[in-house]
C-alpha positions in Angstrom: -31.0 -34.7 18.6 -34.0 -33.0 17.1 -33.6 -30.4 13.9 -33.9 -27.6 15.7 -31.8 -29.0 18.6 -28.7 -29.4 15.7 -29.5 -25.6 14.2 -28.8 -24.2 17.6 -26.0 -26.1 17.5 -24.6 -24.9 14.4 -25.2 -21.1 15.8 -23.4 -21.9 19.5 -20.4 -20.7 18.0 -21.7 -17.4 17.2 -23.3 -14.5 18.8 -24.1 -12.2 16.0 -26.7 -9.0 14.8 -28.1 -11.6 12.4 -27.8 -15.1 12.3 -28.8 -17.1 9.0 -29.0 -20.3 7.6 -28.3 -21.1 4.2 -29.5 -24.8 2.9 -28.1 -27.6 0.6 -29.6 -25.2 -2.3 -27.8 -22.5 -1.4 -30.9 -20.8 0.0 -31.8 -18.8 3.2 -33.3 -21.6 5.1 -33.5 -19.3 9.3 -33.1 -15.6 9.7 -32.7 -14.3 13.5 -31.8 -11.3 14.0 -31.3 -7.6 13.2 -32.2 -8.3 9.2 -33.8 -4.8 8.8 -30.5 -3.0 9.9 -28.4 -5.0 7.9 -30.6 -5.4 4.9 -33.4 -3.4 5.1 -35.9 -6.0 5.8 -37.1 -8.3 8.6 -36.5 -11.9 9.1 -39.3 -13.4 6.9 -38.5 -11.5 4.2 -35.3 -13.6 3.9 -36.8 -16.7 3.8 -35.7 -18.7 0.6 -33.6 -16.1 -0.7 -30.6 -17.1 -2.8 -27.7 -16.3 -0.4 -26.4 -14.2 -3.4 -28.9 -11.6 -2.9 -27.8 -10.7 0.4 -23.9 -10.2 -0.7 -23.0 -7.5 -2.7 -22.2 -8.9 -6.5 -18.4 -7.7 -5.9 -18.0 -10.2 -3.0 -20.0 -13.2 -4.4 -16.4 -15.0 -5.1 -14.7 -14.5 -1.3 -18.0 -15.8 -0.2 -18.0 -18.6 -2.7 -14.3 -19.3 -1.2 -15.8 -19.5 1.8 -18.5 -21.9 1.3 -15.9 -24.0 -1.0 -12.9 -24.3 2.0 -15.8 -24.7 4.4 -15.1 -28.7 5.6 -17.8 -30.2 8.2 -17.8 -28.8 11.9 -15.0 -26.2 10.7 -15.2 -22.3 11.6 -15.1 -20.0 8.2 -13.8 -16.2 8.9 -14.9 -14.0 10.2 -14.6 -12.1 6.8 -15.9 -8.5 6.3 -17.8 -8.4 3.4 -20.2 -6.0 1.6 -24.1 -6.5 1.3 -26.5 -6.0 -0.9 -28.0 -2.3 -0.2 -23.8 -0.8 0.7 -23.2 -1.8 4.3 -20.6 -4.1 5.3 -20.6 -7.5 7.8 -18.3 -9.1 9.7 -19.6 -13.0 8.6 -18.5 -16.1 10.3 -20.2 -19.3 9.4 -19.7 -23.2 10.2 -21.1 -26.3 8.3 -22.4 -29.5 10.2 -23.2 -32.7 8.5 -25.1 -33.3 11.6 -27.4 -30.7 10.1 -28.1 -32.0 6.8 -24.9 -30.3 5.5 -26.7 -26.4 6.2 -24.4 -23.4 7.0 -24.3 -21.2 9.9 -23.5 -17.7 9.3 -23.2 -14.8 11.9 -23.3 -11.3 10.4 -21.8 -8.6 13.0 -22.4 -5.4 11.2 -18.7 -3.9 11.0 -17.4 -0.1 10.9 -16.2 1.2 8.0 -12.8 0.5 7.1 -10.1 0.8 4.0 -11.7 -0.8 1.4 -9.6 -1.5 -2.2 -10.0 0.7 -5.1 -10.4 -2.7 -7.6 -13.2 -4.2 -8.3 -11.5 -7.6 -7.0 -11.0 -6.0 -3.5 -7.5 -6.7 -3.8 -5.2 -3.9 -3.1 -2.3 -2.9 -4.5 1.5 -2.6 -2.8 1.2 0.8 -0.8 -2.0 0.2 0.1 -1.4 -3.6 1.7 1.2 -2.2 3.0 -0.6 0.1 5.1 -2.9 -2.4 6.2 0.2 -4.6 7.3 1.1 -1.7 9.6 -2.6 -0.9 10.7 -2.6 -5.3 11.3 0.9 -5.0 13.0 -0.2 -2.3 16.0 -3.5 -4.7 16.4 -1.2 -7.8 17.1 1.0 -5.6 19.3 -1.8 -4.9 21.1 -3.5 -8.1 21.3 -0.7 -10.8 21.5 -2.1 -12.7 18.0 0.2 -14.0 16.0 0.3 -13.4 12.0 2.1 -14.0 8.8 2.9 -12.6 5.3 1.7 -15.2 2.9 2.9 -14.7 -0.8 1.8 -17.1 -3.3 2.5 -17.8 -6.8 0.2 -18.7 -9.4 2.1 -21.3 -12.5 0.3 -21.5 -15.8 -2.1 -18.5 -14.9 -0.8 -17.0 -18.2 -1.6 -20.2 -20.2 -4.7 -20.4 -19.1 -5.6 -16.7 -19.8 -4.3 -16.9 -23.2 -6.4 -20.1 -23.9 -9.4 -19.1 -23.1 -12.2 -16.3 -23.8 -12.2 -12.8 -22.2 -14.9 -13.3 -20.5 -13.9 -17.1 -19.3 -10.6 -15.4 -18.1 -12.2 -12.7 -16.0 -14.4 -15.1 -13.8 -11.4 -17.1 -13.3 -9.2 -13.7 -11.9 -12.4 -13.1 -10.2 -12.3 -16.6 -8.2 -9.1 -16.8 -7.7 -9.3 -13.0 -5.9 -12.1 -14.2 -4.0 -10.2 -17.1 -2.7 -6.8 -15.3 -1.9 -9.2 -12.7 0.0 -10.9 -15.3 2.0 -7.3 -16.6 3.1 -6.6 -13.5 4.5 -7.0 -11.8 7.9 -10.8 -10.2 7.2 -11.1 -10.6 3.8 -9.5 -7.5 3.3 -6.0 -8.0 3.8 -4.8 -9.1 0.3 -3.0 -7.6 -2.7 -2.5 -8.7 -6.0 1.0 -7.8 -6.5 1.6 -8.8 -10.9 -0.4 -11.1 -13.2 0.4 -14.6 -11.0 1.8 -12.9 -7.7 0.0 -12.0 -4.4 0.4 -11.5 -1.4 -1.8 -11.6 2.4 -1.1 -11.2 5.5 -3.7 -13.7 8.0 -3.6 -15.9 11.3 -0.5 -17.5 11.6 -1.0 -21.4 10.7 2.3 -22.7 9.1 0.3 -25.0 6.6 1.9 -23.3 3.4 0.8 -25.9 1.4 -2.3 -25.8 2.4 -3.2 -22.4 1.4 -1.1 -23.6 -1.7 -3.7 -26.7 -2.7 -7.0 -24.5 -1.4 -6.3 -21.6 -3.6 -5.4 -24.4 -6.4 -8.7 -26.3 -5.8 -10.8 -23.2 -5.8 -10.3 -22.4 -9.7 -9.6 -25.5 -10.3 -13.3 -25.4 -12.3 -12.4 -22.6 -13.9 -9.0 -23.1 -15.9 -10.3 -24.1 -19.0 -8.5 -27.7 -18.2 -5.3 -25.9 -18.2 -3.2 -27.1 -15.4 -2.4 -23.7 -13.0 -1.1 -24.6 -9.4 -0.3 -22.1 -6.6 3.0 -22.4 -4.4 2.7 -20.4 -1.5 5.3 -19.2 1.3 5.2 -17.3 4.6 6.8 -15.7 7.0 6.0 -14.6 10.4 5.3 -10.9 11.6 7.1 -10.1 14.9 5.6 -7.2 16.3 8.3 -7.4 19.1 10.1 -5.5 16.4 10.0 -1.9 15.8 7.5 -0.6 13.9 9.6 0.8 11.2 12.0 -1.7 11.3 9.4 -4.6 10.5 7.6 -2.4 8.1 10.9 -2.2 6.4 11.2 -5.8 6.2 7.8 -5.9 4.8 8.5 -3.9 1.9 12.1 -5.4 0.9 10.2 -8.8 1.2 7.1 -7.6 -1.0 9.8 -6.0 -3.6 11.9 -9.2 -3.3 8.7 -11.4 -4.2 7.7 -9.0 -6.9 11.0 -9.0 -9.0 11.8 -12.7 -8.1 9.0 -14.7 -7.1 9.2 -17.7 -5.1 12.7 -18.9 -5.0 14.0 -23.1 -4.4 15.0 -21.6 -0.7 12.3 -19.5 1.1 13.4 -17.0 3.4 12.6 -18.5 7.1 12.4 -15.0 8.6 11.2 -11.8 7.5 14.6 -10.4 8.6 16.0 -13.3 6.1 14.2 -11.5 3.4 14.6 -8.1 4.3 18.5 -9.6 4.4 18.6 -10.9 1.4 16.8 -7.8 -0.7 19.2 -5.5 0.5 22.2 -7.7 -0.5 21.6 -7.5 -3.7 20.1 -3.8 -3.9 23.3 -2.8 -2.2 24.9 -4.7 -5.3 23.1 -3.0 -7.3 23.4 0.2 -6.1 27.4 -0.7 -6.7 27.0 -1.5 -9.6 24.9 1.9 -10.9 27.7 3.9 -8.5 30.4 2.0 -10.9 28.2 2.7 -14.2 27.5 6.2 -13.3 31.1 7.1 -12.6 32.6 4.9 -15.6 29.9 6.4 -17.8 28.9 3.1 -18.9 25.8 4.4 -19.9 24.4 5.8 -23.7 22.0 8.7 -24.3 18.7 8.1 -26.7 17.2 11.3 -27.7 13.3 11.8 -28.5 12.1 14.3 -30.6 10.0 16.8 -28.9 7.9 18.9 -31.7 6.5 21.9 -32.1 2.4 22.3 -32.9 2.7 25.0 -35.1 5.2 24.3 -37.5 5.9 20.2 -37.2 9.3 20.6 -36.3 11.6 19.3 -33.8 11.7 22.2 -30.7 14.0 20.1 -28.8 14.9 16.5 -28.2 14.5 14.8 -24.5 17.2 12.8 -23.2 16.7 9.7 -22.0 19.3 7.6 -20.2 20.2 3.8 -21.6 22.1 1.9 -19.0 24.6 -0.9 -21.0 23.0 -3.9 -19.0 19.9 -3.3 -20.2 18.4 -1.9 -16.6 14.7 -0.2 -16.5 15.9 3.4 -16.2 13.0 3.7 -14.5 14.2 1.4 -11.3 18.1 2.2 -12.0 16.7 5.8 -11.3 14.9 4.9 -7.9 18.1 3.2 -7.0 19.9 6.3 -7.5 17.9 8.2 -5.4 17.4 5.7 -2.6 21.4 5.3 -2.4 21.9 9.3 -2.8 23.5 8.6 -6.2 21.2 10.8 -8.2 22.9 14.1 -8.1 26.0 12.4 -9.2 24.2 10.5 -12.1 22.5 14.0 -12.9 25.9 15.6 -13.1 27.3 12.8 -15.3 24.2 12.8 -17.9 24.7 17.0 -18.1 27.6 16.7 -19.1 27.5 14.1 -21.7 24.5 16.5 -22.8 27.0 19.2 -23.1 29.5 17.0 -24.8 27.0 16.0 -27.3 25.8 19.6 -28.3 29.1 20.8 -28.6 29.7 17.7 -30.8 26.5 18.2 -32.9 27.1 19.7 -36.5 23.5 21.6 -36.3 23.6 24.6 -33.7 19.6 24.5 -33.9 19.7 21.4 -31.7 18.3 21.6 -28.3 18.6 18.6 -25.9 16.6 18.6 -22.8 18.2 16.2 -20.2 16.5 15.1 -17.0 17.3 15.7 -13.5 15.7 15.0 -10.0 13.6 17.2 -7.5 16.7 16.3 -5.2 19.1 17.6 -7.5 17.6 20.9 -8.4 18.1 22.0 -4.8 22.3 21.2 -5.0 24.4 24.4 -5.3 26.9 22.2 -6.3 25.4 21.2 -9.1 24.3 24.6 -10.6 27.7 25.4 -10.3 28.9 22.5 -12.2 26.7 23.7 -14.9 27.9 26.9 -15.5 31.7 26.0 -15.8 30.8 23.5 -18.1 29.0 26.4 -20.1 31.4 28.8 -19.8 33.9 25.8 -21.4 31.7 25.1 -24.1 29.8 28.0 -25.0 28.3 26.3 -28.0 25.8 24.8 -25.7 24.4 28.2 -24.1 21.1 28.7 -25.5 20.3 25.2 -26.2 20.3 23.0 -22.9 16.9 22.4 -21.2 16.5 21.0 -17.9 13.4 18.8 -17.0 12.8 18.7 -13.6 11.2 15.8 -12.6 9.2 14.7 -9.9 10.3 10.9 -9.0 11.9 12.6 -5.4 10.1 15.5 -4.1 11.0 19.1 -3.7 12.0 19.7 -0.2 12.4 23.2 -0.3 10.9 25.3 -3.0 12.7 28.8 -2.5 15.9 27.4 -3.2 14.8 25.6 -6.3 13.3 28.2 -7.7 17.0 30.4 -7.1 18.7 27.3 -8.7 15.6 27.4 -11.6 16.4 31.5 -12.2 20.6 31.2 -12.2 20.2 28.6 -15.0 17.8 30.4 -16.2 20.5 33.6 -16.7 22.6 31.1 -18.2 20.5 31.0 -21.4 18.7 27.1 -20.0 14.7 26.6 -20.2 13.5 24.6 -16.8 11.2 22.6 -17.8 8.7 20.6 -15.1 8.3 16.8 -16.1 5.3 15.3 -15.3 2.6 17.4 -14.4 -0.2 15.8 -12.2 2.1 12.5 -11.8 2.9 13.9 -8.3 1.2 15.2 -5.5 2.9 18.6 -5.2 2.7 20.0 -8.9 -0.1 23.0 -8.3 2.6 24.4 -5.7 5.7 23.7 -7.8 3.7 25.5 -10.5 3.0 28.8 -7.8 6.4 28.2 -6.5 8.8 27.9 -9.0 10.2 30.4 -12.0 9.2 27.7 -14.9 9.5 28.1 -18.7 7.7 24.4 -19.7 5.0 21.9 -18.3 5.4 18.8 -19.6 1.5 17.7 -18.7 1.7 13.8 -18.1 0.3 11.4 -20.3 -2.6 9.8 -18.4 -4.0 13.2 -19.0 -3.6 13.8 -22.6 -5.0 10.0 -22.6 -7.8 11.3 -21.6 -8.0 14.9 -22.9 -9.4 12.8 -26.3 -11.9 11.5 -24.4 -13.3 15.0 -23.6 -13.9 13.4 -19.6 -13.1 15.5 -16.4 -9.2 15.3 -17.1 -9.7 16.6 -20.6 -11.1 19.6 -18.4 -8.2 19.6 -16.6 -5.7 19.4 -19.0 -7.4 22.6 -20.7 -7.3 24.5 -18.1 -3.9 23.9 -17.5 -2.9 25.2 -20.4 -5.1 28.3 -19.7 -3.0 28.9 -17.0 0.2 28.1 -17.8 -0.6 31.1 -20.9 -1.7 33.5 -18.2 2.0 32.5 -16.5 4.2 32.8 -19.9 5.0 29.0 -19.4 4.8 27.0 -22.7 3.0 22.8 -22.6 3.8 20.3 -23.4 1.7 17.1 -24.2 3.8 13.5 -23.9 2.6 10.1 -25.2 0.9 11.8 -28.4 0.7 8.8 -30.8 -2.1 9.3 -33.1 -2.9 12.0 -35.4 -6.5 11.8 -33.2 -4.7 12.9 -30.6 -2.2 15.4 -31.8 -5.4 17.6 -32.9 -7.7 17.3 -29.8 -4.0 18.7 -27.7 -3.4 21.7 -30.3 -7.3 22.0 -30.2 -6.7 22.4 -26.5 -3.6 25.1 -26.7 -0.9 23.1 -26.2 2.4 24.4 -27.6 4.7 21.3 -28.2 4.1 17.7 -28.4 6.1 14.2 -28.1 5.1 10.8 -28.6 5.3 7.9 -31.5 3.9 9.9 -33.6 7.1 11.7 -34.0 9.7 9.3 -33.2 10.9 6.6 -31.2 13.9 6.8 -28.8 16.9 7.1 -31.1 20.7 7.3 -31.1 21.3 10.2 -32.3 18.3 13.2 -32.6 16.8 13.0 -35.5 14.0 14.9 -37.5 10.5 13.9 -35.9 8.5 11.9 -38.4 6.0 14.7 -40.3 2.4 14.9 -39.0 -0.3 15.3 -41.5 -2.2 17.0 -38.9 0.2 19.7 -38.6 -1.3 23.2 -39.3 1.1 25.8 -39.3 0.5 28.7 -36.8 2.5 32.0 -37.7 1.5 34.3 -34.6 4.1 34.4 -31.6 2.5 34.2 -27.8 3.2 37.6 -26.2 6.0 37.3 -23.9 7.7 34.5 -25.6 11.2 34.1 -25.1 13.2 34.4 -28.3 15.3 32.2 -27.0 12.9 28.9 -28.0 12.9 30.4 -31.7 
């Protein structure tokens, strides 16, 4: 068989806008094709080019994945990838030894689709998610069958933390590239913690395989330190319901995320789904017991204000006894509809704590959810518990936060104004965390913003959120609603927010989470400010 006889050979497979040939140097040996569309020039102008010019610099590693998995007469993709000059491929290739070990590649230029935000072009949870879904519908359509892979990296961390900076970044760069050229495209893959991912490709059933391919591909680049994958999946039924398998998607993704790979895989998705919800439903019984029991403690944080260094209220922040994230103990809650009742139950410890307190200049602000805000039941909760302990009229804020969203805003806002009338400030938590806070802010009768801490981040780097955050506080002056700035923690940053108007502050600086609220921690920044903002409520003193 002649040379050129064995090149055709190698392109049979493909049918392609461009078809190339990359040598045992890694060089662009044959061009064919539609080279000016793809990458604005012809054929000859290809010619013994380093295959890394024609792949955008972000996708050298899938690529290099590629080439590395690549064994002799075997198919490679396709993969979408990006190209030098910002279009995007579809690239299939296959090696021969028959042809002096040179690689086929067909380039099919391909639509544009979801790409990741990360440089790795690895997504994150709800955006894999999504592609699952978009990847679900296509095998519905087409009768393929698929499969959630998750792997897990051991000694990823040891490695890291032997080696340089740099040295670690090229490794987390291969070892993207390799998960990405796993999965369906390239582009179905997520990076889901440090030494977690997960994809979703052709169904194969060689676990270990993709287990000892993604170990071999950085196996270069460890620094000698011994990091192995494991790997497990699952099969996607899209005989299922759509929202039924999606569902089993996410309780298996959330599974992986908080577990990792356990001694007995899950043979089903259903399985996982199974198991996840097992134990969320025991936990969920668990918080229902805690929450009823009041097995929980309050920490209080001061909150302090810019003009004077002193403590305008303290937040309230729930500590559950087993040691729980608050955070996911209070998306439990609201999954499970147990938030109004945890709500209820940290009020009124709130209430039992200022009418315990020996200083009546204490304020506490305690938390409560978008969900709650809208119970009737709950406002009236609060005012008998006023009306029995009148010492706390005057000094209970609420902060409204944003973790569930605000279903219908004229019936906050009437819920907002009655606590109002009973002496409260409504604070909203948050501010820019969630997608709806420009309409809460037109929407509801608010006293406080609490302006969320990515933003006062940053505000001190005078970029487009600094711009932002100050006119946010323009506004909120123009509305009679006092700011406030969380995750202050350096004097640096405590002048750049009162530079920018803000009225109160909370962070480090002033204090950690304590037992008991306690005087913030004095500012040397602090520059007293006599002058009252007209309209100011006397009740914030």
């Amino acid at each position: 068989m002649t040379l050129d006889a064995r090149r055709l050979l190698g392109f049979a497979f493909a049918a392609g806008d461009l078809l190339i040939e990359i040598d045992e140097y890694e060089n662009v040996a044959l061009a064919l094709g539609a080279a000016r569309a793809l990458l604005d020039t012809d054929e000859r102008g290809l010619i013994g080019k380093p295959w890394r010019d024609l792949i955008a610099v972000a996708d050298h590693t899938l690529f290099e994945a590629l080439l590395a998995g690549l064994r002799d007469g075997a198919r490679g993709g396709p993969v979408v990838a990006r190209l030098a000059g910002g279009r995007s491929a579809q690239i299939s290739l296959r090696r021969l030894a028959a042809n002096n070990d040179r690689v086929s590649c067909s380039l099919i230029a391909a639509p544009k689709g979801r790409s990741a935000d990360s440089a790795d072009g690895l997504f994150g949870q709800a955006d894999f998610e999504a592609i699952t879904s978009g990847l679900l519908d296509i095998a519905r359509l087409t009768g393929a069958d698929m499969e959630l892979a998750m792997v897990e990296m051991s000694g990823l961390d040891e490695a890291r933390q032997a080696m340089s900076p740099a040295d670690a970044a090229v490794m987390d760069a291969k070892l993207a590239g390799a998960v990405r050229a796993e999965s369906h495209s390239g582009s179905a893959a997520a990076r889901l913690g440090d030494n977690r991912f997960a994809l979703v490709r052709n169904r194969d059933g060689d676990s270990a395989g993709l287990a000892q391919r993604l170990t071999r591909a950085i196996a270069l680049n460890t620094g000698g330190a011994a990091v192995n994958a494991a790997a497990h999946a699952v099969a996607l039924e899209p005989r299922d319901s759509a929202s039924r398998m999606m569902r089993a998607v996410r309780y298996a993704l959330e599974d992986f995320m908080r577990e990792g790979l356990k001694d007995t895989a899950p043979e089903s998705l259903s399985e996982a789904m199974n198991r996840s919800v097992r134990r969320t439903l025991a936990q969920a019984g668990e918080l229902g017991a805690a929450v009823s029991q009041r097995r929980f403690n309050l920490n209080f944080q001061p909150v302090v204000d810019l003009a004077t260094g002193d403590a305008h209220h303290h937040e309230v922040l729930v500590r559950f006894e087993n040691g729980g994230s608050p955070f996911s103990m209070i998306r439990l809650a609201e999954e499970f509809d147990l938030i109004e009742e945890l709500d209820r139950a940290v009020v009124e410890q709130t209430i039992r704590r200022l009418r315990a307190e020996k200083d009546p200049t204490i304020r506490l602000a305690a938390n409560i959810s978008g969900r709650t805000i809208t119970s009737e039941a709950f406002v009236h909760q609060v005012e008998t518990q006023l009306k029995n302990c009148p010492e706390a009229r005057g000094r209970l804020i609420f902060e409204v936060t944003e973790s569930a969203a605000i279903d219908d805003l004229p019936r906050a806002d009437r819920h907002i104004q009655a606590l109002r009338g009973m002496d409260c400030l409504v604070c909203l938590d948050d501010f820019g965390a969630g997608s709806a806070s420009l309409a809460y802010l037109q929407g509801l009768s608010l006293d406080i913003v609490k302006i969320d801490g990515r933003y006062v981040r940053e505000l001190a780097d005078s970029g487009r959120d600094g711009a932002l955050v100050r006119h946010l506080v323009g506004l909120c002056g123009e509305l009679k609603i006092r700011t406030v700035a969380e995750m202050v923690e350096t004097v640096e940053i405590e002048e750049v927010v009162r530079a920018a108007g803000v009225d109160f502050a909370q962070g480090w600086l002033y204090g950690h989470p304590a037992d008991r609220p306690e005087k913030p921690k004095r500012s040397p920044g602090v520059k007293p400010m006599n002058a009252k903002r007209v309209g100011e409520r006397e009740s914030w003193g």
